[in-house]
C-alpha positions as MATLAB code, in Angstrom:
seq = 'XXXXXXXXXXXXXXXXXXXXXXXXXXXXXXXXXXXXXXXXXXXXXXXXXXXXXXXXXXXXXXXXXXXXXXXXXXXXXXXXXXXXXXXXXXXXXXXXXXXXXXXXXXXXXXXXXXXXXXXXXXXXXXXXXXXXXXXXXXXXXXXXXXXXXXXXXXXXXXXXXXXXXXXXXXXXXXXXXXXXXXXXXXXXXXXXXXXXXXXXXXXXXXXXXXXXXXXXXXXXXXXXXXXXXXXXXXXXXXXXXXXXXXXXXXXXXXXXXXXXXXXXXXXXXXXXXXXXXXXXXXXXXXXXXXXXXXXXXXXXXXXXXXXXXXXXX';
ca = [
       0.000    0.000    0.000;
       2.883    2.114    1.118;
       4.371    2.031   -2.536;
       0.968    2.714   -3.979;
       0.664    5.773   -2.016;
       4.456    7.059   -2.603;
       3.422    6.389   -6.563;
       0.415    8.800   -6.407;
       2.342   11.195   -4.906;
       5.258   11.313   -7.563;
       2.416   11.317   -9.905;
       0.769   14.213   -8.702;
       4.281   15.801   -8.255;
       4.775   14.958  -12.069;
       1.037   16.221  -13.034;
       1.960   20.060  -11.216;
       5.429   20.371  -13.220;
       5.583   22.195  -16.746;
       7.690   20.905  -19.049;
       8.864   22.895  -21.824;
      10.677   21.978  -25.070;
      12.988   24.573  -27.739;
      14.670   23.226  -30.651;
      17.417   25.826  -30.960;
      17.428   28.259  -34.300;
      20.478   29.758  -34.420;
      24.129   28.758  -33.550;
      26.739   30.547  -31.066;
      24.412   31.760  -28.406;
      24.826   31.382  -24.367;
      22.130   28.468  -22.849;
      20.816   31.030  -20.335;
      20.065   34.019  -22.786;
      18.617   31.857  -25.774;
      15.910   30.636  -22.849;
      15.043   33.948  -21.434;
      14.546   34.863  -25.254;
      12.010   32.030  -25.686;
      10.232   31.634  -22.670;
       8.503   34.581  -19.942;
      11.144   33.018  -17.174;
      13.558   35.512  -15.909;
      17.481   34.622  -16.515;
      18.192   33.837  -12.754;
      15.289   31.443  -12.592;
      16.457   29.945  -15.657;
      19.947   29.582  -14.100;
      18.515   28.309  -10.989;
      16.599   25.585  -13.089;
      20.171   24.792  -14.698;
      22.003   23.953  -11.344;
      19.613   21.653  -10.317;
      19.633   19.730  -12.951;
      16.335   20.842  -14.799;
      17.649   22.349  -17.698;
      18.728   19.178  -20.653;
      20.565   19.455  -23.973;
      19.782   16.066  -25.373;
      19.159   14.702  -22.371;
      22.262   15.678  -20.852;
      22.738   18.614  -18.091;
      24.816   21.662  -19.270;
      26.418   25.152  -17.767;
      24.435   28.385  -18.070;
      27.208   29.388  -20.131;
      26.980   26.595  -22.856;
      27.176   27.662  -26.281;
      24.026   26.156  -27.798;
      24.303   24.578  -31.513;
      20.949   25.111  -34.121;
      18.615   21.826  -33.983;
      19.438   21.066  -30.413;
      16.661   20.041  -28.122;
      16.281   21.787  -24.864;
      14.622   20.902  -22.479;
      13.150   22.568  -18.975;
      11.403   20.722  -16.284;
       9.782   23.613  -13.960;
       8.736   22.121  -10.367;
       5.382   22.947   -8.973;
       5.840   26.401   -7.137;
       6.384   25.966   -3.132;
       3.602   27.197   -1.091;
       3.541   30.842   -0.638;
       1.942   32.923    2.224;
      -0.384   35.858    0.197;
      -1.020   38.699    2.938;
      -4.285   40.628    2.904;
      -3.928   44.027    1.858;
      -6.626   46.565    2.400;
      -7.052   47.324   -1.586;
     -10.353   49.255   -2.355;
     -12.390   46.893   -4.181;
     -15.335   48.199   -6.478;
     -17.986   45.539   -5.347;
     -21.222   44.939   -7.486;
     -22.498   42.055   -6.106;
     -22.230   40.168   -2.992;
     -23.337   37.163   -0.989;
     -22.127   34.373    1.592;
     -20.817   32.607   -1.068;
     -19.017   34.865   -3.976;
     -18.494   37.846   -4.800;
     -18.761   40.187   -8.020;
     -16.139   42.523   -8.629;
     -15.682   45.516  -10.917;
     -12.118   45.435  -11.217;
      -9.677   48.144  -12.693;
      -7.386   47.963  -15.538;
      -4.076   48.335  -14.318;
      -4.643   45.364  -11.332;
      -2.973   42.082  -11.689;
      -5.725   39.210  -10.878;
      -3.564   37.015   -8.454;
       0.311   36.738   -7.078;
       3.206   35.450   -9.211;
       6.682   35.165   -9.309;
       7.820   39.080   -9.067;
       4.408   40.483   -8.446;
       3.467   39.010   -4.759;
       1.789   42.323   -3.914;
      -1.038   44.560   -4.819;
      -3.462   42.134   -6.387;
      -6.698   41.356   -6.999;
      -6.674   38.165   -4.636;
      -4.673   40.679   -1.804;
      -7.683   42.842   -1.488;
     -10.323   39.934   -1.416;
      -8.045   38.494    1.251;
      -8.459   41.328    3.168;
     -12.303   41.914    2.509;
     -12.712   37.946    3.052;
     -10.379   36.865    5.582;
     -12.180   33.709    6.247;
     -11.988   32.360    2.948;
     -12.979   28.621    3.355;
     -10.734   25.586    2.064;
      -9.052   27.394   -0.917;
      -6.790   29.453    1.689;
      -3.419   26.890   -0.154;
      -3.996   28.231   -3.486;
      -2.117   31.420   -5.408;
      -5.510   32.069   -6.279;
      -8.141   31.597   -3.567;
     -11.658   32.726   -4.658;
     -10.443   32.886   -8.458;
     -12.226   30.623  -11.390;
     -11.368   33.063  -13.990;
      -9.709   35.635  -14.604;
      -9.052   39.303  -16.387;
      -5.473   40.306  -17.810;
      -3.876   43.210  -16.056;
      -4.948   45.448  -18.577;
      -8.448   44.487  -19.136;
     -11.468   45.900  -17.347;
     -14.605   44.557  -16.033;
     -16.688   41.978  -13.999;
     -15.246   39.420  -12.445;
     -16.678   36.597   -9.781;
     -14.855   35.754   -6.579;
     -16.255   32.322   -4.455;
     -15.925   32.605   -0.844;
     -16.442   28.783   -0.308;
     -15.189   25.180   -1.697;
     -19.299   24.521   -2.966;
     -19.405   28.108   -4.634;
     -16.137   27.659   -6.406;
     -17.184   23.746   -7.300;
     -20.958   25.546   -9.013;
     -19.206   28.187  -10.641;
     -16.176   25.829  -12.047;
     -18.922   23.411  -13.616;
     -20.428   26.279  -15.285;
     -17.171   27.325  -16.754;
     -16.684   24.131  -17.586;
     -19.922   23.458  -19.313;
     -20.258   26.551  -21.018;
     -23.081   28.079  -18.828;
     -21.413   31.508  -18.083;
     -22.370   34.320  -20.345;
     -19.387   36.553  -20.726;
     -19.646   39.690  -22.726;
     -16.577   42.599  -23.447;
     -16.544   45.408  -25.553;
     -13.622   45.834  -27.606;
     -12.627   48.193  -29.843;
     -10.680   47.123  -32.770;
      -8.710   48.919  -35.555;
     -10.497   48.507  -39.291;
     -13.882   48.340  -40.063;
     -14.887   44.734  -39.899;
     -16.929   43.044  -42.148;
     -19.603   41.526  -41.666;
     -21.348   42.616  -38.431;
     -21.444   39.674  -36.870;
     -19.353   36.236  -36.903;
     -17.346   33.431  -34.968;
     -13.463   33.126  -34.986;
     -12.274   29.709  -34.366;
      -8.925   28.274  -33.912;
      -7.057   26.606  -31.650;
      -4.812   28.637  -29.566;
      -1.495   27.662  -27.842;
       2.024   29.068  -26.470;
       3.389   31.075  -29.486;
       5.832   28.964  -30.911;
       8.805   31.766  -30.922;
       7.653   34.154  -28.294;
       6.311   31.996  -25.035;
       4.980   35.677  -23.258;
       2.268   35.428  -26.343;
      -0.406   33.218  -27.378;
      -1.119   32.361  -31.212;
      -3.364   29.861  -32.962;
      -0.817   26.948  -33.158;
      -2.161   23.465  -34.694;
      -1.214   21.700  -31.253;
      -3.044   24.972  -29.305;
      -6.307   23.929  -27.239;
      -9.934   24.666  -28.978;
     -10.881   28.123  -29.181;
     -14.580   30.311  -30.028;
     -15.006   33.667  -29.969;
     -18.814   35.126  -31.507;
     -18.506   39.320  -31.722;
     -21.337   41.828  -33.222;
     -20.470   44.828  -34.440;
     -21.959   47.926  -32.256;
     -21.113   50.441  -33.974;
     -17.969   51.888  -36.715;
     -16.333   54.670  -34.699;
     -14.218   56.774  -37.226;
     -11.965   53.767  -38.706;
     -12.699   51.673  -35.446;
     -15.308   49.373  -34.630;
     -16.569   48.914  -31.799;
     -17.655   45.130  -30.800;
     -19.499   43.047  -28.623;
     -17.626   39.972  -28.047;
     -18.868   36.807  -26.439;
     -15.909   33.857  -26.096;
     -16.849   30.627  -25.579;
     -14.006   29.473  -24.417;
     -11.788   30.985  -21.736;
      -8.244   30.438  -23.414;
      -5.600   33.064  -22.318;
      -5.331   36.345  -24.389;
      -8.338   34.488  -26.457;
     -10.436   37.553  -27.934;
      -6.831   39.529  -28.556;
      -5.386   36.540  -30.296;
      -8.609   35.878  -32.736;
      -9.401   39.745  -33.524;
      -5.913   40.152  -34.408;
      -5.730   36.722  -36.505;
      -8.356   38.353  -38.236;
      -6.538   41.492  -39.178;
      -8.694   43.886  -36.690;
      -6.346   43.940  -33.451;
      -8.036   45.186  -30.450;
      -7.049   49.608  -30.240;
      -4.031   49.938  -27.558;
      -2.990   46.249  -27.137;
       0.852   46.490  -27.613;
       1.563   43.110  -27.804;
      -1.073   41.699  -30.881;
      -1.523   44.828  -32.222;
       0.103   48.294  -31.485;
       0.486   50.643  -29.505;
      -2.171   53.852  -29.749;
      -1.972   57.335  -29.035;
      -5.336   57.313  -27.140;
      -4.880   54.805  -24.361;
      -1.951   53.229  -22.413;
      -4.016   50.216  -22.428;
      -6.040   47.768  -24.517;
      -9.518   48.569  -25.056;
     -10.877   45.683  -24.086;
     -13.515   45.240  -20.987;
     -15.632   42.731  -19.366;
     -19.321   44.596  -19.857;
     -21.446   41.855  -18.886;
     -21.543   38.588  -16.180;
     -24.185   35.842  -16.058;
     -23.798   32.609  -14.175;
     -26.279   30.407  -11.795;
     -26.231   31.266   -7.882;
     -24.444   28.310   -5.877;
     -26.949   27.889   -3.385;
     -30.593   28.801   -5.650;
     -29.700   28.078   -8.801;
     -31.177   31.167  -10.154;
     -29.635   33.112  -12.822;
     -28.242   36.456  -12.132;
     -26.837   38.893  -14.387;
     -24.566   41.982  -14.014;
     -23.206   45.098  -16.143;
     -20.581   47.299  -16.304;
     -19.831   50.918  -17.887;
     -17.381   51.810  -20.080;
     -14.363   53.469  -17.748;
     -13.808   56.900  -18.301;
     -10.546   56.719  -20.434;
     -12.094   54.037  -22.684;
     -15.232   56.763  -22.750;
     -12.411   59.758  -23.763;
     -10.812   57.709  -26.524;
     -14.419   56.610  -28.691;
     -14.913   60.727  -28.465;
     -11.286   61.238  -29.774;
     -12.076   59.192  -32.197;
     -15.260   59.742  -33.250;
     -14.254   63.606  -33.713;
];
């Protein structure tokens, strides 16, 4: 029983690690700095996975400072992260909804959604520590409460669990497809026609790991948008993904050739906003206790408000 046990274990060890694989381009470059180039890990993590042994040409260990050869394999086994204490910080939260079991939260663009490596502070899941300090069995995680989530620079609603049953209800509906998510975006072109689906599959870009593309070996993807309205040479969407892959609706408007207005890393950078326009407008899911439906809304922020004027002039 004892080995059955110590075999689950290694297996769920095994399960929490990322592996990642590069098949080196170029000759004559240090093993340390053609990583960092290819992945979003900093260069003294990367050297810290290379003196432990994590870090294999061809299935052999190497130095940091090993000059790499084109058509070599490397490969990078990343442990699971060691538990990490997240302190409550009294963050202002703009709260929509609330019950005993979740919460619905208007968050800011600007606000990382939960602690990582580098950025263990000033969170989304620091201030609904603070506001929920008896957050029940989920207390382990980097990101108690969260079953979703908003990049940094993307505005809107967001849902929060408080509980181990809330987080199970809204999970399923994920899962299944029962959450109705809608954004407005604001894209550069007119698109044509006003109203569509984007599919394909969307994975770790195969050059640039801090981006997402649609890659062949990328996970199923759906987004459905309607135009709202053409704002100068804008448009202005309503998009609904069906899916929740990271970076989805920025990946499949730009595929498309109508990147979302301010997003620096699919599209440009604009004049108008230091962000992407690009926010969470509308929330529907099943309460975890009634079952009833419930359904929340959002404004446009001021800035995103000030650049459609701009524009529009």
């Amino acid at each position: 029983m004892s080995m059955l046990i110590a075999a689950a274990q290694r297996d769920r060890i095994k399960a929490m690690q990322e592996t990642i694989e590069l098949i080196v381009e170029e000759t004559g470059g240090r093993l340390d700095r053609y990583i960092a180039e290819h992945t979003d890990l900093s260069r003294a993590h990367i050297q810290q996975l290379i003196r432990e042994g994590n870090v294999l040409i061809g299935g052999m260990t190497a130095r940091p400072s090993r000059r790499i050869t084109r058509n070599e394999r490397i490969t990078l086994t990343i442990p699971p992260s060691k538990p990490v204490e997240i302190e409550p910080e009294n963050i202002p939260l703009n709260i929509v909804y609330e019950d005993s079991n979740l919460l619905v939260i208007d968050k800011p663009a600007g606000m990382t959604v939960h602690p990582a490596a580098g950025n263990w502070s000033g969170t989304l899941v620091n201030a609904i520590l603070a506001h929920c300090p008896d957050l029940s069995g989920i207390k382990g995680s980097l990101r108690p409460g969260i079953v979703h989530r908003l990049d940094k620079d993307t505005s809107g609603l967001m849902v929060a669990v408080k509980n181990d049953a809330a987080q199970l209800s809204l999970s399923a509906q994920i899962k299944n497809r029962e959450i109705k998510k809608v954004y407005l975006a604001l894209v550069s072109g007119l698109l044509s026609p006003t109203e569509g689906a984007i599919e394909g599959p969307i994975g770790r870009h195969p050059k640039d790991r801090k981006k997402m593309a649609i890659v062949s070996t990328g996970r199923e993807a759906q987004t459905f948008y309607r135009v709202r309205e053409y704002v100068g040479d804008c448009t202005l969407l309503e998009v609904s993904p069906k899916t929740g892959r990271t970076h989805q609706i920025r990946v499949h408007l730009s595929s498309i050739g109508f990147p979302v207005v301010g997003d620096a890393v699919y599209g440009g950078k604009s004049k108008l906003l230091k962000r992407q326009f690009l926010h969470a407008c509308r929330l529907g899911f099943r309460l975890p206790d009634s079952g009833k439906y419930v359904e929340f809304e959002s404004e446009l922020p001021d800035e995103l408000k000030l650049s459609l004027e701009h524009i529009s002039l």
